[in-house]
C-alpha positions as CSV (number, residue, x, y, z in Angstrom):
1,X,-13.0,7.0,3.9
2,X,-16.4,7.6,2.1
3,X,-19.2,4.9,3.4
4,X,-19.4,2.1,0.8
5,X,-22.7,0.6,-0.1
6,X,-21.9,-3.4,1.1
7,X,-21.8,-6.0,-1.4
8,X,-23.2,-9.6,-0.5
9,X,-20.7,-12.4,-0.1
10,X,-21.0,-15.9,-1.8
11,X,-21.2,-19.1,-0.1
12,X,-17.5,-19.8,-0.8
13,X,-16.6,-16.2,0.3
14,X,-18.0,-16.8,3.7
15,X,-16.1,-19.6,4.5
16,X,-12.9,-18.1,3.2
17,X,-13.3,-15.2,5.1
18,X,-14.8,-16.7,8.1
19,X,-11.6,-15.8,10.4
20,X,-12.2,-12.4,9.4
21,X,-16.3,-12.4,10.1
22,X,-16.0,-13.8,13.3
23,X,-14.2,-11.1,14.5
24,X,-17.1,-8.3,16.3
25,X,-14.5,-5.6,15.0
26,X,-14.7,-6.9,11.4
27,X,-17.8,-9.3,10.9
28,X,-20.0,-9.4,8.0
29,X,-20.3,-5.8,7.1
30,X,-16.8,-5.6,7.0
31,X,-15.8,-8.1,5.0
32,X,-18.7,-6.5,2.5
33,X,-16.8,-3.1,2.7
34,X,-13.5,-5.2,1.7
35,X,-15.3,-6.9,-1.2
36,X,-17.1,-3.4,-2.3
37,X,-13.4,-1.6,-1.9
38,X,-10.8,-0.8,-5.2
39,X,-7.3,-0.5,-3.9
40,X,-4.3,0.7,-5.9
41,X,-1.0,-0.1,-5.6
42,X,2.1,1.8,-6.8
43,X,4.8,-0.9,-7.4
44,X,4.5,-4.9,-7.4
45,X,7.9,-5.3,-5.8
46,X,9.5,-5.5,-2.1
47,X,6.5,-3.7,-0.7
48,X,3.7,-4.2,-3.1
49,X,4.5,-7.7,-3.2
50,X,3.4,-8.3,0.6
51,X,0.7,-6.0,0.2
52,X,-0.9,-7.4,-3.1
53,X,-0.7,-11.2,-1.2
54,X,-2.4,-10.2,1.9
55,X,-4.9,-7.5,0.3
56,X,-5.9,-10.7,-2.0
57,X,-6.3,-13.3,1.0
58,X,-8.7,-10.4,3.4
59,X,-10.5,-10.1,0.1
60,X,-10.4,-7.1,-1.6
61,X,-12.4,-6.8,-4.6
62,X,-10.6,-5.0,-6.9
63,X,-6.5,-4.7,-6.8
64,X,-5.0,-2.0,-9.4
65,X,-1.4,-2.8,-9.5
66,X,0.9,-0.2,-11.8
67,X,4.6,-1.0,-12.9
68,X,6.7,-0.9,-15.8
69,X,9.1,-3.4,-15.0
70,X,9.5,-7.1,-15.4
71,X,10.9,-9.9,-13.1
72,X,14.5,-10.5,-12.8
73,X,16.4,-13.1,-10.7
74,X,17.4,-10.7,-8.3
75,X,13.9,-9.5,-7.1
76,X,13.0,-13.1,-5.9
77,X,14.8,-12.5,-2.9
78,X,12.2,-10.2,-1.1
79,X,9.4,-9.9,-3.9
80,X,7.4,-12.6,-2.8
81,X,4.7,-12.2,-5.5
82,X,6.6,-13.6,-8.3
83,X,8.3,-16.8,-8.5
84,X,11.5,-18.0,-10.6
85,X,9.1,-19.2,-13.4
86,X,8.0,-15.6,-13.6
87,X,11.4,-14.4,-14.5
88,X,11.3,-12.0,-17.5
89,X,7.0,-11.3,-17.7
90,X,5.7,-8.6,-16.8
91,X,5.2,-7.8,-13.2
92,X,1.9,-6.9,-13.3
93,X,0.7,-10.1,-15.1
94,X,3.1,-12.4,-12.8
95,X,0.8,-10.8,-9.9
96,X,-2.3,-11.1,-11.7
97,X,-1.5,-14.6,-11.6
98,X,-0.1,-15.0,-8.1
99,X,-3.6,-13.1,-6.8
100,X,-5.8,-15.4,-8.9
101,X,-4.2,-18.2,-7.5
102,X,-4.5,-16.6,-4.1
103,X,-7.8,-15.5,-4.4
104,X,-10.2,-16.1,-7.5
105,X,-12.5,-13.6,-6.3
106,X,-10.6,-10.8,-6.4
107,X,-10.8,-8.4,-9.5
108,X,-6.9,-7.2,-10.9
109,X,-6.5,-4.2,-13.1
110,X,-3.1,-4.2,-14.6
111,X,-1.2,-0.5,-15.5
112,X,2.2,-1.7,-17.0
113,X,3.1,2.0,-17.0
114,X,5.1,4.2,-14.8
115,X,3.4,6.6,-12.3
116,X,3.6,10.2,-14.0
117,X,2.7,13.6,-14.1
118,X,0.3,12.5,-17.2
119,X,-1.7,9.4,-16.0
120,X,-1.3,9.9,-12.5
121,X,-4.6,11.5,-12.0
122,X,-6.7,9.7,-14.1
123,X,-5.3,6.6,-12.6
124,X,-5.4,7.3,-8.8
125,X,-9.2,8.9,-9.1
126,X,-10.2,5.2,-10.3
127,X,-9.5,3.9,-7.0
128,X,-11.1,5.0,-3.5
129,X,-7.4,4.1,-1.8
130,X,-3.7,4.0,-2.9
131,X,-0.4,2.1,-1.6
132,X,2.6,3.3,-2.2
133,X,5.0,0.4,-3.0
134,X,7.6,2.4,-5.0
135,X,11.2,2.7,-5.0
136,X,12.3,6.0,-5.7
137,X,11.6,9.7,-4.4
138,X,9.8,11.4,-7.3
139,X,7.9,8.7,-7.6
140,X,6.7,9.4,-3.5
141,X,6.4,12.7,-4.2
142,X,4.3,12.9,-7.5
143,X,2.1,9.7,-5.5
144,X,1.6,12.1,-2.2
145,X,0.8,14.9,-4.2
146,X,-1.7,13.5,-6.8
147,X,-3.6,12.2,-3.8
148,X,-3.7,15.3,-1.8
149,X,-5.4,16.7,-4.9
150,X,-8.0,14.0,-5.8
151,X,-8.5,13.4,-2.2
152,X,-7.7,9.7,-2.0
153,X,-6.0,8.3,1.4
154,X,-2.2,7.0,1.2
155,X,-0.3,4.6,2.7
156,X,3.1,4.8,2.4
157,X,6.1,3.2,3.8
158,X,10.0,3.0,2.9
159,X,12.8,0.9,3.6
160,X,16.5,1.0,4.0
161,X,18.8,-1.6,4.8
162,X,17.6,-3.2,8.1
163,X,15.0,0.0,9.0
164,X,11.8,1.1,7.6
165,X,9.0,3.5,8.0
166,X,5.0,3.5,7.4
167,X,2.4,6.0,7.8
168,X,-0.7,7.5,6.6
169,X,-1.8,10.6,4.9
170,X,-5.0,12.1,4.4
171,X,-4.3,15.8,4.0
172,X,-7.4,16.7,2.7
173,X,-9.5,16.4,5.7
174,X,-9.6,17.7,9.3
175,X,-8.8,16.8,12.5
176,X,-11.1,17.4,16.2
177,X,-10.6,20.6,15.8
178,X,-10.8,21.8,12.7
179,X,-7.4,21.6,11.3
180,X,-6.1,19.5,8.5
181,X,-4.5,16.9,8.4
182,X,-0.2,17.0,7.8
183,X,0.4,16.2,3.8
184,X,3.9,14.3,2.9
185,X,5.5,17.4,2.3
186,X,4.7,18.5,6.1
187,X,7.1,15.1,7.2
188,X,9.3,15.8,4.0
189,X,9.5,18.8,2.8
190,X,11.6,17.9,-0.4
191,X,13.4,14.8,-1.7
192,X,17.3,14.2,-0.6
193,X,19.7,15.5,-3.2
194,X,20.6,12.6,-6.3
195,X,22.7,10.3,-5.4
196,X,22.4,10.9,-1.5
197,X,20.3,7.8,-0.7
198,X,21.8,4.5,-2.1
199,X,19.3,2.6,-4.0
200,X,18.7,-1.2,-2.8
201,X,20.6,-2.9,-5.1
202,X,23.9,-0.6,-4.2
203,X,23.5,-0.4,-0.5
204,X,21.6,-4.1,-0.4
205,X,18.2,-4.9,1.9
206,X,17.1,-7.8,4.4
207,X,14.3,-9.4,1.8
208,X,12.0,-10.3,5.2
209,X,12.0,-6.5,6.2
210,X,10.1,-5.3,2.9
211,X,7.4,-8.2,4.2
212,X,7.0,-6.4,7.5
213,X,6.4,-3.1,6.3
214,X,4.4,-4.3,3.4
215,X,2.1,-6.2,5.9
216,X,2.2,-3.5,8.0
217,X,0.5,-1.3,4.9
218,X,-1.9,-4.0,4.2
219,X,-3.5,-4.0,7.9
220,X,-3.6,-0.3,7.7
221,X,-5.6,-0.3,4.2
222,X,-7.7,-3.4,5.9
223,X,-8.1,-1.0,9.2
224,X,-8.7,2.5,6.6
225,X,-11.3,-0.1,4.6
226,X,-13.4,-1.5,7.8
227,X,-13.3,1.9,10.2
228,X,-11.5,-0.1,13.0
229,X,-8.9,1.4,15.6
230,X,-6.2,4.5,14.9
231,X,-5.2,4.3,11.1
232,X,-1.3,6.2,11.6
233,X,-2.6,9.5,10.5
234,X,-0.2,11.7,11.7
235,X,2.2,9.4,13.1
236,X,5.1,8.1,11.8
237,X,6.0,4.2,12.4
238,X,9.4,3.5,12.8
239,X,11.2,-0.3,12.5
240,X,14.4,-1.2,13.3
241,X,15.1,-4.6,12.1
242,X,18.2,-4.9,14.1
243,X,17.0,-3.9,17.6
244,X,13.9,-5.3,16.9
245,X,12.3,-2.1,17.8
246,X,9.6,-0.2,17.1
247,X,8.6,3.6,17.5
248,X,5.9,6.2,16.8
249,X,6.8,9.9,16.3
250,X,4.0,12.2,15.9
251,X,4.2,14.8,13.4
252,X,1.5,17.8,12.4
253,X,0.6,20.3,9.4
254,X,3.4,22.9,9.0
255,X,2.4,26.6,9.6
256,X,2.5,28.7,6.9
């Protein structure tokens, strides 16, 4: 990510972050480059909802959230942002209000829209990192695409029933040695035919494994924000709920 000009923290700021500040990897200037950052995030459901909570508590300045949908009974099962007095708003003004109750000093910009070959640009270029959070392949596809193009780093994850799977993109720049880095396309070439892939609600999902993977996005936005350790560029996180496993598999830019 681009070097981002730090932004002075309140009294009340450094006590709320002081978990965060005391940390040598993190400290001050981190937690200014957190403040100073705009994060986007596709979806305020299974996955966004983790990642909006924990994005607000490190302190992100400004959260964009985008989805068209509202709260139903059903989502309150893994979609840990909203609550059963939310039921029927919006579900980018139920998480505006969850993240100001989190967190008044974070900035939220609402898009009540769905992601699309019209707006995704315009949207995504306001932001200097996006989540993905959604729930369906041209969605992931458009998302990885648009951000390939505007240059904006992505981190993505998906779920299935009891597995899920989380890496980072950043296709636009290079490697050591020169070469770019692998796009979405390069790990999936082109969606699954319709109809292949159950959604969640016909094949069902473990509400606690959309927390892990969505806190597993979080911590790599907070580690893509800060310039700490290995962001998973090129590798692809694997999580099996079951086993209780977890494995890496590396993956590079296709020839050609």
């Amino acid at each position: 990510m681009a070097e981002m000009t730090p932004l002075p923290l309140s009294e009340s700021e450094l006590e709320r972050y002081a978990r965060h500040i005391v940390l040598p990897e993190i400290g001050g200037a981190g937690q200014q480059k957190l403040k100073k950052a705009r994060v986007l995030v596709i979806g305020a459901g299974g996955l966004g909802a983790p990642v909006l909570a924990y994005l607000a508590a490190a302190g992100i300045g400004t959260l964009g959230v985008i989805d068209d949908d509202i709260v139903s009974l059903s989502n309150l099962q893994r979609q840990v942002i909203h609550d059963t007095d939310g039921v029927g708003l919006s579900k980018v003004e139920s998480a505006r209000a969850s993240i100001a109750r989190i967190n008044p000093h974070v900035t939220v910009e609402t898009h009540p829209v769905r992601l699309d070959a019209e707006n995704a640009a315009g949207i995504i270029s306001a932001y200097d990192l996006v989540v993905d959070g959604s729930d369906n392949f041209d969605t992931r596809y458009l998302l990885a695409d648009t951000c390939e193009v505007v240059e904006r780093p992505l981190v993505t994850a998906a779920v299935g029933r009891f597995d899920g799977s989380l890496t980072v993109l950043k296709p636009f720049e290079t490697d050591a040695d020169g070469n770019l880095l692998p796009g979405y396309r390069d790990l999936f070439p082109a969606p699954p035919p319709t109809g292949l892939v159950p959604s969640c609600a016909e094949a069902g999902i473990v509400g606690a494994l959309t927390g892990v993977m969505g806190t597993l996005e979080a911590m790599e936005v907070i580690k893509l924000i800060t310039g700490i350790g290995e962001p998973l560029t090129g590798r692809l996180l694997l999580y099996d709920a079951l086993a209780a496993r977890f494995e890496t598999v590396k993956y590079r830019r296709r020839a050609g």
